[in-house]
C-alpha positions in Angstrom: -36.7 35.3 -23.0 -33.2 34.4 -21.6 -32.4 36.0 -18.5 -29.0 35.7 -16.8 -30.2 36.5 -13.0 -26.7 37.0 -10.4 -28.1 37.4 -7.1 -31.0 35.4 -7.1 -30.9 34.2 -3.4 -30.7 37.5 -1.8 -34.1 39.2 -1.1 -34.2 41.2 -4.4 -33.3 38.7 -6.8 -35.5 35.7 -5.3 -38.6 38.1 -5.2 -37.9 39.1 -8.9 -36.9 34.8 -10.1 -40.3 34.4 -9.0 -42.0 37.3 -10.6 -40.0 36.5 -13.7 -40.0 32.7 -14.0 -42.8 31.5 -15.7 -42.8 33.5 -19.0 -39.2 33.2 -19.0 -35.7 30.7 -19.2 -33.4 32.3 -16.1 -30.3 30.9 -15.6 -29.6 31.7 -11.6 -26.0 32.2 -9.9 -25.5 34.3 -6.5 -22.5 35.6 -5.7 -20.6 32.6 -4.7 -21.5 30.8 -8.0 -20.7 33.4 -9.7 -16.9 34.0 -8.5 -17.5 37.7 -7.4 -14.7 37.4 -4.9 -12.3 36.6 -7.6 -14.3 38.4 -10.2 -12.2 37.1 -13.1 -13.8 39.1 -16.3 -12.0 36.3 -18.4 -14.6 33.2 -16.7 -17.4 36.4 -16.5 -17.0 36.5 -20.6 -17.4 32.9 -21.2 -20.5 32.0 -18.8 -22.3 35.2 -21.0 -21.3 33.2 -24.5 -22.3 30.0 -22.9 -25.3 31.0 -22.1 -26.0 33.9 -24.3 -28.7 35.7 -22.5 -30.9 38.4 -23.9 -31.0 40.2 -20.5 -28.3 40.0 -17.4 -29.8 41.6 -14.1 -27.4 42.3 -11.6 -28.6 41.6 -8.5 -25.2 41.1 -6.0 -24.8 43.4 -3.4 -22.0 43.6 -0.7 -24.3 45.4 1.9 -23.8 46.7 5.6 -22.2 50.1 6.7 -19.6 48.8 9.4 -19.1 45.7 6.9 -17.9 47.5 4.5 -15.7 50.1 5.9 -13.9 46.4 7.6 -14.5 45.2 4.0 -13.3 48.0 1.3 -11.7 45.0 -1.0 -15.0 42.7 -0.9 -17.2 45.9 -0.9 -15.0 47.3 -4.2 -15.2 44.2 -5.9 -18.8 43.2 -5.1 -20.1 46.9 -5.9 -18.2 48.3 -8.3 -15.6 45.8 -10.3 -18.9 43.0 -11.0 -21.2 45.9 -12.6 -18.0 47.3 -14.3 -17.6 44.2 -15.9 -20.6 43.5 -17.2 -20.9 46.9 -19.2 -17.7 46.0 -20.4 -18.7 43.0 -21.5 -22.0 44.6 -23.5 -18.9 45.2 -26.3 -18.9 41.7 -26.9 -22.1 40.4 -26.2 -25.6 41.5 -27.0 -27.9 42.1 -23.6 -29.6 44.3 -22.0 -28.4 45.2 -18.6 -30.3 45.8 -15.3 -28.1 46.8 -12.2 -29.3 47.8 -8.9 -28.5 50.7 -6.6 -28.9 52.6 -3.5 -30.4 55.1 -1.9 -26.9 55.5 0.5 -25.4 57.1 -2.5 -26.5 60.6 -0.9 -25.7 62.3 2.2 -27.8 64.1 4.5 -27.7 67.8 3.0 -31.7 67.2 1.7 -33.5 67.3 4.6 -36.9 67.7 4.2 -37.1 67.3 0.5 -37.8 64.1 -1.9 -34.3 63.4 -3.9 -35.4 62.5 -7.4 -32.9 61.6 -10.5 -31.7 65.8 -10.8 -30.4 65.5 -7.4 -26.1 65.0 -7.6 -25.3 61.8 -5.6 -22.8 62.3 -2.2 -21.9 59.6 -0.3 -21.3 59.3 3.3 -20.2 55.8 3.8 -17.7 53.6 1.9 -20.6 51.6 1.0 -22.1 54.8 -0.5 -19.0 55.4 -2.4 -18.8 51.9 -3.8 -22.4 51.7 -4.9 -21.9 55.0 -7.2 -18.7 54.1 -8.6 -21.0 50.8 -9.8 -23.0 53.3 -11.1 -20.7 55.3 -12.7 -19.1 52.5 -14.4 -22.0 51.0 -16.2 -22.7 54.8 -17.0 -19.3 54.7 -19.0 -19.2 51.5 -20.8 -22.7 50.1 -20.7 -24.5 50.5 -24.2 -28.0 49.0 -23.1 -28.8 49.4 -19.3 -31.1 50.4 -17.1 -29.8 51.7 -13.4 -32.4 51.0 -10.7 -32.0 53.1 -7.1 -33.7 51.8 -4.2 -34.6 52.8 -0.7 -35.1 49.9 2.6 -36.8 47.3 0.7 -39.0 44.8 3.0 -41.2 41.6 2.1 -40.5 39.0 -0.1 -39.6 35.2 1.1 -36.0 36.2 2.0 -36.4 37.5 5.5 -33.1 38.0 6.6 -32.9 41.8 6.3 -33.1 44.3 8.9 -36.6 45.3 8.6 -37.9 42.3 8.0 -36.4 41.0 11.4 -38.0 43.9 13.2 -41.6 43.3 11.4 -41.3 39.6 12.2 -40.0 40.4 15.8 -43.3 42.9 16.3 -45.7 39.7 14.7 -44.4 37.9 17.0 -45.0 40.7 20.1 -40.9 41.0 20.8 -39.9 44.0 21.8 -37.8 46.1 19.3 -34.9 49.1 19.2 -35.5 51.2 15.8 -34.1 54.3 14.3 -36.0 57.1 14.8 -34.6 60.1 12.8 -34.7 58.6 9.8 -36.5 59.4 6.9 -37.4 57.1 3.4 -39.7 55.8 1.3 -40.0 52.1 2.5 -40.7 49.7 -0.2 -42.3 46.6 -0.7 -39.6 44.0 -2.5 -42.8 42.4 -4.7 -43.4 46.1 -6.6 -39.5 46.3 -7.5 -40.0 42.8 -8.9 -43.1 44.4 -11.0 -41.5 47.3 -12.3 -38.9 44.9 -14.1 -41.1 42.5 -15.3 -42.9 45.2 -16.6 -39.6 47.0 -18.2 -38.9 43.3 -20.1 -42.5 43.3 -21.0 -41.2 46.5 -23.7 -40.9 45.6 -27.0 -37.5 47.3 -28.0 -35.2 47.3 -24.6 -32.8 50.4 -25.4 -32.3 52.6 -22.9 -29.9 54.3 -20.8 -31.5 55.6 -18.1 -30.9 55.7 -13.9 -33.9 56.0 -12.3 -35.3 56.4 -9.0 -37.5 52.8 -7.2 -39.7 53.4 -4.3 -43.4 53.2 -3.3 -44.8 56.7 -3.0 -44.6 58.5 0.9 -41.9 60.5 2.5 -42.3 58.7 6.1 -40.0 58.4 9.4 -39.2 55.0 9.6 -40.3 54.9 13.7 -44.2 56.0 12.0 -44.0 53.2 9.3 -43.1 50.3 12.2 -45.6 52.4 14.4 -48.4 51.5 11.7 -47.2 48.0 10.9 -47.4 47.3 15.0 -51.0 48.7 14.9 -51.9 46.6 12.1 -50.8 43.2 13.3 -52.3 44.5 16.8 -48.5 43.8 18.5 -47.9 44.2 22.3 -44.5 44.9 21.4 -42.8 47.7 23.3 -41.1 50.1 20.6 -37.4 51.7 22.4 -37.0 54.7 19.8 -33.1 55.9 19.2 -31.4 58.1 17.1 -29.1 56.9 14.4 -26.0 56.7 16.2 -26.9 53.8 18.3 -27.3 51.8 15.9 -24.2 53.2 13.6 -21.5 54.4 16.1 -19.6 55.7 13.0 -22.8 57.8 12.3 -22.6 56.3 8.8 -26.4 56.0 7.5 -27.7 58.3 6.0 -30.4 59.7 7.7 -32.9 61.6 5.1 -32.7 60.0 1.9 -36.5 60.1 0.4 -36.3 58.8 -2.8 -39.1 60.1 -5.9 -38.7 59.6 -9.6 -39.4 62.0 -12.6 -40.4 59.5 -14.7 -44.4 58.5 -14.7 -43.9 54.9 -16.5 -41.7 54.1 -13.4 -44.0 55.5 -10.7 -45.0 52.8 -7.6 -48.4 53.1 -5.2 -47.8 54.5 -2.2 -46.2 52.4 1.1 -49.3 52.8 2.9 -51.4 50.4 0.4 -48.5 48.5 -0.7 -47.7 47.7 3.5 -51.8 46.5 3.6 -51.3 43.9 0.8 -48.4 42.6 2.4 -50.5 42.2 5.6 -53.2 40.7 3.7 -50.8 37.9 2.6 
């Protein structure tokens, strides 16, 4: 199968390359490669009947809160213009279409409760904002796509990411600052990969569906690097703070538990996900 892969050095699309590569010819650009910053539809057309994939998986993400309320244009572009383009482009050219989202596309109103595919999206940040307008624009002119919401995402080779800095700090018995009112379903990056390798694996790709991505267990964040500490046996000291102290524009969104309706796309739960990434 020919896979078009944008993103692939980020944490996402490296964990899913590697998933994906053996079975399967992927032709990899991130978003410098790929032009997002000029994100000219014309060049976008042409690498897509060069290479004519059967599946394009959109990967690119312009993430950080603060980033991109400094950012809107980059954010706009990144979030919302690339994944508008490539439903556009589904007109012209025959592929099945993956595209990523976010959990930050709801507010805070939930609390308490699991937010599965029913629940009406409400941003808080601009990054929010931008994410569902990416949504809503593959929603509109995509004919064959599959929209894929995810929570924190750890794991995976690319350790750049805030949670993996804090796990590596805490392996590494450095003391750590971490959010303690909020509330997700952590997820191991190596089960995302699975579910789309297991979504290509179907015989006849037509969808159009947006569903929810997460390993199963509404958990505060503070308990989940609580148990990873335990496990590795850190001597780390944990400072617990509340959201703004990490967010002076009190931008996250703090309760944001994602579940999904649909069985096929069900995940095991963090707990035994977070011991096979120990066991590593």
């Amino acid at each position: 199968m020919k896979i078009l892969l944008f993103g692939y050095s980020g944490k996402l699309g490296n964990a899913i390359f590697n998933k994906l590569k053996i079975k399967n010819k992927i032709f990899c650009f991130n978003s410098k490669n790929a032009d997002v910053k000029k994100i000219n539809k014309s060049k976008l057309n042409k690498l897509i009947n060069k290479l004519k994939p059967e599946i394009i998986i959109n990967c690119v993400v312009f993430q950080g809160m603060e980033k991109s309320e400094k950012n809107r244009i980059m954010c706009l572009k990144t979030n919302s213009l690339f994944p508008k383009y490539l439903a556009q482009l589904q007109k012209k050219n025959s592929f099945f279409l993956i595209h990523f989202s976010s959990e930050s596309i709801f507010d805070n109103s939930k609390k308490g409760k699991l937010i599965d595919e029913k629940i009406v999206p409400s941003p808080k940040s601009y990054y929010g904002y931008s994410k569902l307008l990416g949504e809503n624009y593959v929603k509109k002119y995509g004919k064959n796509y599959l929209i894929m919401r995810l929570p924190i995402l750890y794991g995976g080779k690319n350790k750049n990411q805030p949670v993996d800095i804090i796990l590596h700090k805490l392996a590494k018995n450095h003391d750590v600052y971490i959010n303690d009112d909020l509330y997700t379903t952590p997820t191991n990056v190596s089960d995302v990969a699975k579910v789309v390798a297991k979504v290509l694996s179907t015989k006849k790709l037509q969808l159009k569906r947006i569903v929810n991505i997460s390993n199963v267990g509404y958990v505060k964040f503070s308990k989940f690097i609580k148990n990873y500490a335990k496990r590795v046996k850190s001597t780390s000291k944990i400072y617990l703070r509340n959201s703004k102290y990490f967010h002076k524009n009190n931008l996250r969104n703090c309760h944001t538990p994602l579940v999904t309706n649909y069985k096929e796309f069900k995940l095991r739960s963090w707990t035994k996900s977070l011991s096979e990434y120990l066991n590593k």
